[in-house]
N, C-alpha and C positions, 0 to 999 in steps of 0.2 A: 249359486248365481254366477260362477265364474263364466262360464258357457256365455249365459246372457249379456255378462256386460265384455266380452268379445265380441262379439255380433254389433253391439253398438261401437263398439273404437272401431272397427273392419267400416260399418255404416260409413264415419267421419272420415275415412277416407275416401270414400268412393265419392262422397257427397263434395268433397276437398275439389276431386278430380273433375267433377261435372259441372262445380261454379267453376272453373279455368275455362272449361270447355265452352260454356258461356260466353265469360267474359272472351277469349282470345276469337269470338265470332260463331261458334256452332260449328265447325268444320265437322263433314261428314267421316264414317269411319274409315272411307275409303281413302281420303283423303289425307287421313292419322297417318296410317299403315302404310299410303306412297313416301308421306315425309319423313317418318320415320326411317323410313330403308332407306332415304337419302343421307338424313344423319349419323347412322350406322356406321355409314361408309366415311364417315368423315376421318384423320386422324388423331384428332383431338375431341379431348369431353366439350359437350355441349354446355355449356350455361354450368360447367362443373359437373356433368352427365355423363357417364358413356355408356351413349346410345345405344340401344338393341332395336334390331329389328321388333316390330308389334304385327302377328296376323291378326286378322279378322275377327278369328273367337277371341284371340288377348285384348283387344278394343271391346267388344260388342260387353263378355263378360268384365269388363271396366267399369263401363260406362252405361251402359241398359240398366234400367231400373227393375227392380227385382220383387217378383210377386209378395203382398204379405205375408209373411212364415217361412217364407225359403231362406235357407241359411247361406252364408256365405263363407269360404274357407280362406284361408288369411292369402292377400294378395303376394304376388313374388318382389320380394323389394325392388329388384333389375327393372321389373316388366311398370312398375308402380314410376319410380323415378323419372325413366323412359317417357314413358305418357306427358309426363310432369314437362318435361323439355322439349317434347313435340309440340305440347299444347302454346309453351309459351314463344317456341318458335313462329309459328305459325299466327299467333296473336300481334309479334313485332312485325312481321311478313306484312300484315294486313291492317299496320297502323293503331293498332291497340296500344292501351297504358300494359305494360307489363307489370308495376309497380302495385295497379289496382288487383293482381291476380296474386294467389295465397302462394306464399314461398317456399325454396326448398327446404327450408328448415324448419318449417312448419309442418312442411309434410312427413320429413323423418321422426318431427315429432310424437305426429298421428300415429305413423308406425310404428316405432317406438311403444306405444301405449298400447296396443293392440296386443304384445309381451307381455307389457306387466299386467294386463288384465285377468292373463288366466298365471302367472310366475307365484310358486310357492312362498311361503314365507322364507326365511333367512334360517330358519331352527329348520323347520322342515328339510329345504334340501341340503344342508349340515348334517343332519340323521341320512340323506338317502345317499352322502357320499362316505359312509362308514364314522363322519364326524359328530363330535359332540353338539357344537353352538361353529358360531361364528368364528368365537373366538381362539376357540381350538381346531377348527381349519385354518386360520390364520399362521396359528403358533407350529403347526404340523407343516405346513408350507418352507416356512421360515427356518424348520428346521433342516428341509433336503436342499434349502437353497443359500445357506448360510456356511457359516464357515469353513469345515473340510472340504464343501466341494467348490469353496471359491464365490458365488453366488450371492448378489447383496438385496437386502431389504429395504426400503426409503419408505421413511415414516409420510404421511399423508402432508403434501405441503398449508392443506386445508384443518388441520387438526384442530380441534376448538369449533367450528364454523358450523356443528349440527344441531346446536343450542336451541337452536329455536327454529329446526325444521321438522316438521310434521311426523308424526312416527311410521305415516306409508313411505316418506323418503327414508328415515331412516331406516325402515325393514328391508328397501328395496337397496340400496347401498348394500347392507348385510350379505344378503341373494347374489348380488354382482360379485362381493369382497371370496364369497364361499367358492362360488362356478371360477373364482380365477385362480384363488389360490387349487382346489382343486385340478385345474389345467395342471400349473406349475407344477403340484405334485407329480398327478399321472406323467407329463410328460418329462422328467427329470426320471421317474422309474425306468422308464422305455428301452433303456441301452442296454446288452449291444445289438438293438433290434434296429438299427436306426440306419439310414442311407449314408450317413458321413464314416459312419462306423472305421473304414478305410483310413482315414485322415487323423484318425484321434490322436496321432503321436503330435498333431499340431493344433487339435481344438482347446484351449482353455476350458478348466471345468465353464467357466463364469458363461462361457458361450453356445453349453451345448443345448440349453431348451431353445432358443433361438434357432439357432440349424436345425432343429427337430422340426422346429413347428414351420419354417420358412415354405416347404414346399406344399404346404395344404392350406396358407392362408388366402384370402377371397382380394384381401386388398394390402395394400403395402404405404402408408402413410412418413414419411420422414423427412426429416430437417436435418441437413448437413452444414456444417458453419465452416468444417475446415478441409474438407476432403469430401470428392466426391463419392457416393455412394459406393458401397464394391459391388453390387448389381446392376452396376450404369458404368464399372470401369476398364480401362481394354488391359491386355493385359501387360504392356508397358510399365502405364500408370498405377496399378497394381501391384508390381513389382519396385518402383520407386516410391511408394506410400510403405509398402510392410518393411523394405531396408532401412525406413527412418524410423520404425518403433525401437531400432535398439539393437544389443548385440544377438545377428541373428546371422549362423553359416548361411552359404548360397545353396545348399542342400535344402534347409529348412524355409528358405526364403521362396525356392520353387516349389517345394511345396505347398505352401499357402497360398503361390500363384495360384497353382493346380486345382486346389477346394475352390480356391474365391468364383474360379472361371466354369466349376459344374455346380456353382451356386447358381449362376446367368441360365442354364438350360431351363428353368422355368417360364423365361421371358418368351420362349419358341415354341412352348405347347399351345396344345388347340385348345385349351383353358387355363391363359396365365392368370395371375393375380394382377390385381389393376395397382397400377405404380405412379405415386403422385409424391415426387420430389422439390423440394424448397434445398435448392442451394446457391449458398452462400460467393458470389464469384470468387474471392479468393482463392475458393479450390482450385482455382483456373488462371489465378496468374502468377508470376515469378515470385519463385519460393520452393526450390528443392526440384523442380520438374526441368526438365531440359525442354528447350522450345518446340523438337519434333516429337516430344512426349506429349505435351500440351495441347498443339494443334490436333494430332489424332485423338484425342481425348476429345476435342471439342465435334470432331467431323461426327463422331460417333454416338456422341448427344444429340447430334442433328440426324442422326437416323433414326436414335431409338425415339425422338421426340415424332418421330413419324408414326409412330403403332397408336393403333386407335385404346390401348390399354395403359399408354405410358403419356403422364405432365410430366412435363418438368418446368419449374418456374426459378429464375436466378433474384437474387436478393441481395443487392448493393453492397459491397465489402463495408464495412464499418457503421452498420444498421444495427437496429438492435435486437441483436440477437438473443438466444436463451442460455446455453449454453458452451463451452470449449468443444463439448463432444456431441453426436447425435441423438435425438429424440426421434424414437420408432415408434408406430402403432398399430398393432398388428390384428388385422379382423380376420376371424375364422369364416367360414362359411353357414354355421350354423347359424337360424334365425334366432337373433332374441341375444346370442350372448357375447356379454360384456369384450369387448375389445383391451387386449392387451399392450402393455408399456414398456420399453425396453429403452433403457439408458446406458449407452456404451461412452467412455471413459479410455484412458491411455490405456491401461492395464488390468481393468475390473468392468464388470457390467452391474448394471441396478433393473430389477424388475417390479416396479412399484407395484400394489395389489391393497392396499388400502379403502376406503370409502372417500367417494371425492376424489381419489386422485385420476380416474377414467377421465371427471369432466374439467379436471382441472390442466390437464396436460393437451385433451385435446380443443380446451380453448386458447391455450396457448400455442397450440399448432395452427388452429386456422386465423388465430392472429398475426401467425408471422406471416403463411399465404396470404392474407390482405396486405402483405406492407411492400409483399413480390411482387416483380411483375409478373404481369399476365404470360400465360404461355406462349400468345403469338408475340408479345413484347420480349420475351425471353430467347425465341429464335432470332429473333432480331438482331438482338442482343450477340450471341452465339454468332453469327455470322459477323458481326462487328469485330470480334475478339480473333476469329479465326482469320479474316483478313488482315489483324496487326501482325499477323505469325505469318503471313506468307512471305515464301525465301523470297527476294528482288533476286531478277534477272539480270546476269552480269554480261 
């Protein structure tokens, strides 16, 4: 029955799609497809969106209602989303409640489902990745990422809390705990096949599944509280961020300029990963940076805040924050699985892989973005700060 009750979670969304469609007025599909290439083109997410273009058959196969029996094949998240922000655009366009139409996290939850409808059990794909159970992927994890090679484990902040949840959640936790720790394995095996390969006289073990996996993820999720990101840094600022880790020669220190800055070349391909930053302005004011450090630091947030692939949203110095170090979240491109955690630290990283800790980290990420401001508040902002750094005229 797996098949079947895919075909009905795939249903619930389309059906999701069509009350919007509805409610934001009936807009024809031509009319989808114009706004959406407007959107597109925009360079920032829509409604937390970014936008793709929609042809005609990606509309028509949306939203056309579909003969009894015909099966449906899972929609593409991008092209699903997309719809999702066209529709509501075009609903506020025209005076509509946006409020009364079904939200986005309603909708990723739809999608979302439409995975675990047909997702093995937790023992099953434990057996189909050479593991025992769960539990011995876990412990097998644990083992390439722990202590010789530097690498930390973080027990589940949530531990205790599945008491009394259902045993579908609990199987499906299981499923996510396996596919991840799995990742971590496989990709800790990988070296020295791996693009940093070059640089390892300066990678920390605790860092290299991180830089493994940096250049294939779909999207890039992070919270910065004390430094700005090093995929968002020039190379200046980069340079005065790694001289304050500690005793480090200037040999070593260009070095790790030199990685941080072909870590950025992903930002410039024809399919970057989508980059959605919470930082902390502290990053950005007096405290170790020289003021023509600082202001280029900031011009160049104000460009990259320009790519229609890249937020960035600033969050009040002395907010409440999560942590001293960053919280990452890193989504692959494959559909269905579990998004990874990465907590970087002065001198160690943590790659939590627990049950629960998926939804526990990333409700704490989209808690801090609610407390941010907004990305156009955030330019704002940026151009505020950049003007207190401009040199006066003598």
């Amino acid at each position: 029955m797996p098949n079947e009750e895919r075909q009905i979670k795939i249903a619930d969304v389309i059906s999701l799609l069509q009350e919007n469609r509805h409610i934001s007025g009936d807009p024809s599909f031509a009319a989808i497809e114009s706004l959406a290439e407007d959107l597109a083109a925009r360079p920032q997410p829509v409604l937390g969106v970014v936008v793709k273009e929609l042809p005609h058959t990606t509309v028509n196969d949306l939203l056309k209602p579909r003969a009894p029996g015909r099966r449906r094949r899972r929609p593409r998240q991008d092209f699903v989303e997309s719809l999702w922000a066209t529709l509501a655009v075009y609903g506020i366009a025209h005076g509509k409640n946006k409020n009364a139409m079904h939200s986005l996290a309603e909708l990723r939850a739809r999608m979302a489902a439409i995975d675990a409808a047909s997702t093995p059990s937790g023992a099953d794909l434990a057996r189909a990745h050479g593991l025992a159970d769960a539990t011995s992927a876990k412990a097998a994890a644990e083992e390439l990422l722990n202590g010789t090679h530097g690498c930390c484990s973080l027990a589940s902040p949530r531990a205790g809390d599945a008491g009394g949840a259902v045993r579908a959640e609990v199987d499906a936790d299981q499923v996510r705990t396996v596919q991840r720790c799995a990742k971590l394995r496989d990709t800790r095996l990988r070296s020295p096949r791996v693009w940093w390969y070059g640089f390892r006289d300066v990678v920390p073990p605790w860092f290299e599944v991180y830089l493994t996996l940096e250049p294939e993820l779909e999207s890039i999720r992070t919270y910065a509280p004390r430094r700005v990101p090093g995929l968002l840094q020039t190379p200046a600022y980069a340079k005065h961020a790694i001289a304050g880790l500690g005793a480090l020669s200037p040999v070593e220190i260009a070095r790790r300029v030199e990685l941080r800055l072909a870590r950025q070349q992903i930002l410039h391909r024809s399919d970057p990963p989508v980059l959605w930053h919470v930082i902390e302005e502290r990053a950005l004011l007096p405290g170790g940076f020289p003021d023509d450090v600082r202001r280029d630091q900031i011009r160049h947030l104000l460009d990259l805040a320009r790519l229609p692939h890249v937020c960035i949203q600033l969050m009040p110095s002395g907010g409440d924050g999560a942590s001293d170090g960053p919280l990452t979240l890193l989504r692959l491109p494959e559909q269905g699985f579990p998004d990874l955690i990465f907590l970087e630290q002065a001198n160690h990283g943590l790659y939590p892989h627990g049950p629960g800790d998926e939804r526990y980290y990333a409700g704490l990420f989209n808690s801090l973005a609610t407390q941010a401001s907004t990305p156009d508040a955030s330019v704002h902002r940026l151009h505020d700060l950049l003007g207190r750094l401009q040199p006066e005229d003598h």
